[in-house]
GUMIMI-795376 format. One record per residue (C-alpha): residue in three letters; y, x, z. Coordinates in nm, 3 decimals, decimal comma. Example, Ala and Ser with C-alpha at 12.3 -4.5 7.8 and 13.67 -1.06 7.14 Angstrom:
BEGIN
r/c2/c1/c3
Ala/-0,450/1,230/0,780
Ser/-0,106/1,367/0,714
This chain:
BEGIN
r/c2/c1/c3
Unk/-0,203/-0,904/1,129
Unk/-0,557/-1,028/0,998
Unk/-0,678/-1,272/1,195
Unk/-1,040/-1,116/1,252
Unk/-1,238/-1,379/1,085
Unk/-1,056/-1,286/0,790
Unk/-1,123/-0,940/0,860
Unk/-1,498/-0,996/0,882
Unk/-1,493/-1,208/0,516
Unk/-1,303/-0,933/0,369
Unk/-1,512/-0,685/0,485
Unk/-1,810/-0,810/0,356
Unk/-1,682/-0,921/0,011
Unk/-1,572/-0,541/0,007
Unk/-1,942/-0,402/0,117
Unk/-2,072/-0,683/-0,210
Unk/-1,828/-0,609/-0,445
Unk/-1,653/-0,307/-0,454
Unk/-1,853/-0,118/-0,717
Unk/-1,656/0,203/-0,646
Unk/-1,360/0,380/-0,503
Unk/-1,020/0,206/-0,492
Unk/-0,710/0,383/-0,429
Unk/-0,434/0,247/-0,270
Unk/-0,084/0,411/-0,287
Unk/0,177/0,221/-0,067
Unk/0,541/0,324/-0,108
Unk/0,807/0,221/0,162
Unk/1,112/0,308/0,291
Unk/1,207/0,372/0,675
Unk/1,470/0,215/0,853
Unk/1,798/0,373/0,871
Unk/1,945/0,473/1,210
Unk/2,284/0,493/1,003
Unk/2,450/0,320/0,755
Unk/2,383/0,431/0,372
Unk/2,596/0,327/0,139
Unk/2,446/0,191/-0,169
Unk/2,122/0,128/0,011
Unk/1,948/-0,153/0,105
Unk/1,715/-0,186/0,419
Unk/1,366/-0,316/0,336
Unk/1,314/-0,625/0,554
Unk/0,951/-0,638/0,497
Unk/0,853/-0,299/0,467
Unk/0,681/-0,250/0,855
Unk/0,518/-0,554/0,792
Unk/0,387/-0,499/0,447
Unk/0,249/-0,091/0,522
Unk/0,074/-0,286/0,856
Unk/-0,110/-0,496/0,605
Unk/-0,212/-0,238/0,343
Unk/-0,337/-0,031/0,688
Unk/-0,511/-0,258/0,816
Unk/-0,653/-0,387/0,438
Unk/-0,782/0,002/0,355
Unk/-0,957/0,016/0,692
Unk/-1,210/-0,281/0,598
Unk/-1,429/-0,072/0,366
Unk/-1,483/0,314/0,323
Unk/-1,459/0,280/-0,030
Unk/-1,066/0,219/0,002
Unk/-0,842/0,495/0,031
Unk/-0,497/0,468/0,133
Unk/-0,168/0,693/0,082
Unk/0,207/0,615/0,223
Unk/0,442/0,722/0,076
Unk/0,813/0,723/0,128
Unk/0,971/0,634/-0,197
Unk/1,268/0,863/-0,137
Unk/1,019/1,191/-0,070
Unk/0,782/1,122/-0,356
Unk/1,010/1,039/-0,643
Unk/0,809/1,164/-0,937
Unk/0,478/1,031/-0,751
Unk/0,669/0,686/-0,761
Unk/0,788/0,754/-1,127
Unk/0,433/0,823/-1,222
Unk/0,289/0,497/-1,102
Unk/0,652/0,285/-1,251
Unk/0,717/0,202/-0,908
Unk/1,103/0,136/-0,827
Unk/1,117/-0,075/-0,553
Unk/1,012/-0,066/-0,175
Unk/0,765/-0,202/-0,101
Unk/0,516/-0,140/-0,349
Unk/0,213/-0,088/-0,401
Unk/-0,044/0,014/-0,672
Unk/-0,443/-0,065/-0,630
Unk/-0,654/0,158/-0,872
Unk/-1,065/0,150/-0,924
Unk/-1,279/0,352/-1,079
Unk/-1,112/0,409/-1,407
Unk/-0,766/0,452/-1,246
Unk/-0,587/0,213/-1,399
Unk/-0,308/0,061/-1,185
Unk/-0,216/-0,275/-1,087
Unk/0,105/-0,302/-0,948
């Protein structure tokens, strides 16, 4: 998904910059082989968790969890996520940015 130039640039901006550990927590939502009632399917939720994967694997000091938003309900409470997909980036002093 990025091109591998792009991969390359990130990478080293990562290796310059990142002064230390950023955590990445990614929540999504499956597809559905069934109709749910009341739910929505996330149209960009494959695409999106690709990203964040292949984002986290550009540096060492980025560490990524998945989560599925319906299995970690107080995780995605904690972190005032409410939607799929979302994501929240902390650094060092684990403050989020959603």
């Amino acid at each position: 998904m990025i091109p591998l130039r792009d991969q390359e640039y990130i990478r080293e901006r990562f290796a310059q910059e990142l002064e230390g550990r950023v955590r990445i927590d990614h929540f999504t939502q499956k597809a559905s082989a069934r109709y749910v009632p009341g739910r929505e399917e996330c149209a960009t939720c494959e695409q999106t968790g690709q990203l964040v994967e292949e984002l986290a694997a550009l540096s060492e000091k980025v560490s990524l969890t998945i989560h599925e938003l319906s299995s970690a309900p107080e995780e995605a409470k904690k972190l005032r996520v409410d939607k799929v997909p979302g994501t929240v980036v902390r650094g060092p002093a684990h403050r989020p940015l959603r």
